[in-house]
Backbone bond lengths (Angstrom), bond angles and torsions (degrees), N, CA, C in turn:
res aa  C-N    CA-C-N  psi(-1)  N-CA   C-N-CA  omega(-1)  CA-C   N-CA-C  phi
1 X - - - 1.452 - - 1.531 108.42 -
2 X 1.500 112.55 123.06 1.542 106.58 163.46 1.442 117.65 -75.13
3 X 1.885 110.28 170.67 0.987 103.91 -177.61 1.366 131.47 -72.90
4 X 1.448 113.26 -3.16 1.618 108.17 167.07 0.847 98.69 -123.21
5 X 1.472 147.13 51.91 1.294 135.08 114.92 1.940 114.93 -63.71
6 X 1.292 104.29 -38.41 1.211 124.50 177.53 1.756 113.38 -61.45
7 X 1.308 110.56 -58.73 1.391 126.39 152.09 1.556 118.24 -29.88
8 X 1.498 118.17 -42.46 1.384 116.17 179.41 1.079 111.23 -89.34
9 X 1.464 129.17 -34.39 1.280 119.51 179.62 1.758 115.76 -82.04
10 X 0.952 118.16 -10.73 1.408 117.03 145.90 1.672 120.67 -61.09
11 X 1.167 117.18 -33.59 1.363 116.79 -174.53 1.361 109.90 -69.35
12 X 1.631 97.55 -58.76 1.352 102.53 -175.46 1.765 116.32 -64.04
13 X 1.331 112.59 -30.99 1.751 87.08 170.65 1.465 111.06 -104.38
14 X 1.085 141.56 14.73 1.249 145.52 144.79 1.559 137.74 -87.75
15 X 1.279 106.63 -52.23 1.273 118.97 179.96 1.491 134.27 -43.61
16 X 0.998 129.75 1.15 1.566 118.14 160.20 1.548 102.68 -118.69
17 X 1.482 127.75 15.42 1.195 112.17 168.31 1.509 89.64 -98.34
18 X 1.508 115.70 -36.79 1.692 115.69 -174.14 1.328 120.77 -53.43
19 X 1.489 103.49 -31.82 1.455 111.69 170.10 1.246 131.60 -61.84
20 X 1.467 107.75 -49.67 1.361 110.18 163.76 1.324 140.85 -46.78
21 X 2.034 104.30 -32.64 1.072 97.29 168.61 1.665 141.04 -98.10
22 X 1.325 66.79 10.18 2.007 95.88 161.58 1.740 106.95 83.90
23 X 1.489 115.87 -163.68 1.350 132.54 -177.36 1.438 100.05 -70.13
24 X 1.117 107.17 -69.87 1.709 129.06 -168.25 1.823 114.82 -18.49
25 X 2.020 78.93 -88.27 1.454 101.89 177.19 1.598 120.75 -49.96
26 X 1.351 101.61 -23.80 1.718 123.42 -173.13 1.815 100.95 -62.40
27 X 1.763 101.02 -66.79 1.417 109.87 166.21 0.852 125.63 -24.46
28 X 1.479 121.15 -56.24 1.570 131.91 178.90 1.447 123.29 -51.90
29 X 1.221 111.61 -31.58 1.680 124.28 -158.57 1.682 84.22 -101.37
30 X 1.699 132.16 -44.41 1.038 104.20 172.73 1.857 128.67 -68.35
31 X 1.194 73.94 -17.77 1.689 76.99 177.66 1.964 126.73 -95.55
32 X 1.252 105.48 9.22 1.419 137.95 155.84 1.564 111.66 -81.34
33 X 1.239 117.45 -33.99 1.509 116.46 -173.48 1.216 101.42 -112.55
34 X 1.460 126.12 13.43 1.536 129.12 170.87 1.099 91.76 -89.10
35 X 1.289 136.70 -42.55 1.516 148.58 -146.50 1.611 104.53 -81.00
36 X 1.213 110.15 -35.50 1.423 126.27 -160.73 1.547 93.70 -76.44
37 X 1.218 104.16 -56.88 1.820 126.55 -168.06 1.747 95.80 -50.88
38 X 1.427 103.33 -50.48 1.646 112.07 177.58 1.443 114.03 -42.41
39 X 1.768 113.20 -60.25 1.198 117.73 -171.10 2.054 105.57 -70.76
40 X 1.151 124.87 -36.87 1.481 118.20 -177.68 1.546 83.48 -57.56
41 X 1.563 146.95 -27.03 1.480 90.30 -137.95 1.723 79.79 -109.72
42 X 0.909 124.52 -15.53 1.607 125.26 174.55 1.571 99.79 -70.67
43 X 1.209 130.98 -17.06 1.767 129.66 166.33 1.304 93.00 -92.86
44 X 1.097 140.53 -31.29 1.724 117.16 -174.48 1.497 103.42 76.20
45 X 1.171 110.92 46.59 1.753 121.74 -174.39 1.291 94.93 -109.95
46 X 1.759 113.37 93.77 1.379 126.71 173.49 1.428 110.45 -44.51
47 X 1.222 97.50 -58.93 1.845 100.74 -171.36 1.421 121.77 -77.04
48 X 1.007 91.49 -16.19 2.368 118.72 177.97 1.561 88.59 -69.41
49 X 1.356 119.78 -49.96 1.458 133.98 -159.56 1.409 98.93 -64.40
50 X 1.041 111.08 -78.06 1.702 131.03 172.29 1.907 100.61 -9.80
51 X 1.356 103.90 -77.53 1.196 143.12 -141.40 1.893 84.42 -69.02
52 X 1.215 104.39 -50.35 1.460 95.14 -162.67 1.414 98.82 -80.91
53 X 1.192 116.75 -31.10 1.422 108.68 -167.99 1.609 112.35 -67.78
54 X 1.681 111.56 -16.35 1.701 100.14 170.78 1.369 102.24 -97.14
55 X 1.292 123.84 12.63 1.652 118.48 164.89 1.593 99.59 -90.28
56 X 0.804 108.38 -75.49 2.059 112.01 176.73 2.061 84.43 -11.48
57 X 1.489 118.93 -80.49 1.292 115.52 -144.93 1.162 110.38 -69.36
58 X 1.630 120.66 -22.06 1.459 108.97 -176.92 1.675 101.40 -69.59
59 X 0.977 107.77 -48.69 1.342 120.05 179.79 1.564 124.68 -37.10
60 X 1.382 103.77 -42.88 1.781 135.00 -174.70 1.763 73.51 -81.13
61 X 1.159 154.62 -63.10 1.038 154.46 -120.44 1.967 100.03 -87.23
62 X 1.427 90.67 -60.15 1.818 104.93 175.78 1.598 119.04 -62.78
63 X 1.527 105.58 -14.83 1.517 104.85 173.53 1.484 102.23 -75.61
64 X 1.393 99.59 -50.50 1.714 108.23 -164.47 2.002 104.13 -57.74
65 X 1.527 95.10 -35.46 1.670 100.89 -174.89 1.476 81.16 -64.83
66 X 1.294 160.99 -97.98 1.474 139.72 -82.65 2.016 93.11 -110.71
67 X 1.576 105.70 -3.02 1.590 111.14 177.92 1.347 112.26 -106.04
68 X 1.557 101.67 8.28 1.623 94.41 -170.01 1.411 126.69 56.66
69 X 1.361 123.85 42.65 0.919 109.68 179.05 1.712 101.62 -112.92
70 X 1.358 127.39 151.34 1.554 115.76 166.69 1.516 113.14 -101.34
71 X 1.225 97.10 120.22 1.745 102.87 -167.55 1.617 110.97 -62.71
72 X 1.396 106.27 -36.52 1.435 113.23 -172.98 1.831 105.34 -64.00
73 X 1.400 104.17 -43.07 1.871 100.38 174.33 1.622 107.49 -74.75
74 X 1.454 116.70 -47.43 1.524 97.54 -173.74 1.521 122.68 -53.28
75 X 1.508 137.18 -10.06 1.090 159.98 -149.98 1.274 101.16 -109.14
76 X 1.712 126.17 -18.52 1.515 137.10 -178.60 1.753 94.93 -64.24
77 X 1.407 123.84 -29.57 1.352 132.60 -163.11 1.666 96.76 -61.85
78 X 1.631 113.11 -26.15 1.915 109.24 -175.28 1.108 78.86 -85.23
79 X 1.454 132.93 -88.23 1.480 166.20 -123.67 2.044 86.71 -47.93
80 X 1.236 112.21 -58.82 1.844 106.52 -158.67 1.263 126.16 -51.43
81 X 1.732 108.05 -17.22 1.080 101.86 -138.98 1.229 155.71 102.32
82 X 1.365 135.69 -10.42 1.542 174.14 -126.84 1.116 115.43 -142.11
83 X 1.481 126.02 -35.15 0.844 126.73 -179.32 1.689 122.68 -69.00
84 X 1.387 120.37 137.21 1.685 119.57 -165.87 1.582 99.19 -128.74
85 X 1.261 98.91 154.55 1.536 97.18 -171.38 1.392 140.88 35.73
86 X 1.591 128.16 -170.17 1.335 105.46 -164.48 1.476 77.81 -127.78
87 X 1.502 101.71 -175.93 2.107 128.25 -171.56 1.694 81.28 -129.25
């Protein structure tokens, strides 16, 4: 599966409830399941790990759906080449 295939199917069974609840509240819930992802990986909870890490992306996924952004092109910014130095 690419990444906006993944991207769409989040939209499509989420997206007009995600919308409704806007950027904000959205933030929050991704940043609740950042938290989670934090604690599996400081437990070393293989399957905790797993688990959160496709919550983090769906999540990363419904922000990008309700901002319009397409995750699979903004990601062209590693992919081209262009990229200089490291963060």
């Amino acid at each position: 599966m690419h990444i906006s295939e993944f991207q769409k199917f989040i939209l499509e069974r989420y997206g007009e409830r995600d919308c409704q609840r806007g950027t904000p509240a959205t933030f929050m819930w991704f940043i609740e399941e950042v938290g989670e992802l934090a604690t599996a990986l400081a437990e070393g909870d293989t399957k905790g790990k797993e688990g959160e890490f496709a919550d983090v992306f769906a999540w990363l996924c419904t922000l990008a759906n309700i901002n319009d952004v397409d995750i699979e092109k903004a990601c062209e910014k590693y992919t081209s080449g262009n990229v200089e130095g490291y963060k």
